[in-house]
C-alpha positions in Angstrom: -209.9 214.1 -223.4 -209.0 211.0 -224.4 -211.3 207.7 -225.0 -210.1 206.2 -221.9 -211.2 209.5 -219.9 -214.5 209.7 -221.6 -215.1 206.2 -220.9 -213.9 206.9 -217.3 -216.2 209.7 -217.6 -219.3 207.9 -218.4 -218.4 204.8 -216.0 -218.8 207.2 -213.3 -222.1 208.7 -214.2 -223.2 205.7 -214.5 -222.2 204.4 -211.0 -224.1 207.8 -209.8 -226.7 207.3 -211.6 -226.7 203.7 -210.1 -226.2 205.3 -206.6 -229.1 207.3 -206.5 -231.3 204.9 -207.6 -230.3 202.7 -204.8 -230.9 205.6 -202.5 -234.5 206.6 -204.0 -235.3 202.8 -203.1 -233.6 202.4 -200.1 -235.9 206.1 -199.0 -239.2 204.7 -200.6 -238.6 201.6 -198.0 -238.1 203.8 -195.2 -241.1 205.8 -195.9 -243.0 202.7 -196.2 -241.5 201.1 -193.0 -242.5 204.4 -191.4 -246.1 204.7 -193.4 -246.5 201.1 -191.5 -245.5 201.9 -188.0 -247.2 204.9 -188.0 -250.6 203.0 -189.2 -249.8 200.6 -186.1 -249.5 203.1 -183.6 -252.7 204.8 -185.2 -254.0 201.8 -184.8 -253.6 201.2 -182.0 -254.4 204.4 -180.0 -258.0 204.6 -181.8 -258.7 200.8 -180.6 -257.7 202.2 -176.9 -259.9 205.0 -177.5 -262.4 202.7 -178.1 -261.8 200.2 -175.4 -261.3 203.3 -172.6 -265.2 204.7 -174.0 -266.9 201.7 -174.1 -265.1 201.3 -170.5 -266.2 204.7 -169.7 -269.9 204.9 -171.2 -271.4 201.9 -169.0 -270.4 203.7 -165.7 -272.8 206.7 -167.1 -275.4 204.5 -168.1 -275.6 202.7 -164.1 
């Protein structure tokens, strides 16, 4: 090969190696964006378990 081909050569590695670092970020955010929904929605569906037994114990209690 020639020096223009190796430098071709490692140009192109680099802009893969480049590439999959953007994607290992741009998968870390999703995971996070998901890690946070999902924490909502947990959230949320233990506070309305909450809500409907503190609804529901009273009625025992008269």
């Amino acid at each position: 090969m020639t020096i223009d081909g190796s430098k071709q050569e490692s140009y192109r590695e680099i802009l893969v190696i480049v590439s999959l670092q953007a994607k290992e970020k741009t998968l870390i955010r999703v995971k996070y964006l998901l890690g946070t929904t999902f924490k909502a929605a947990r959230n949320r569906f233990l506070s309305f378990l909450i809500s409907q037994m503190f609804d529901f114990f009273p009625k025992l209690y008269i």
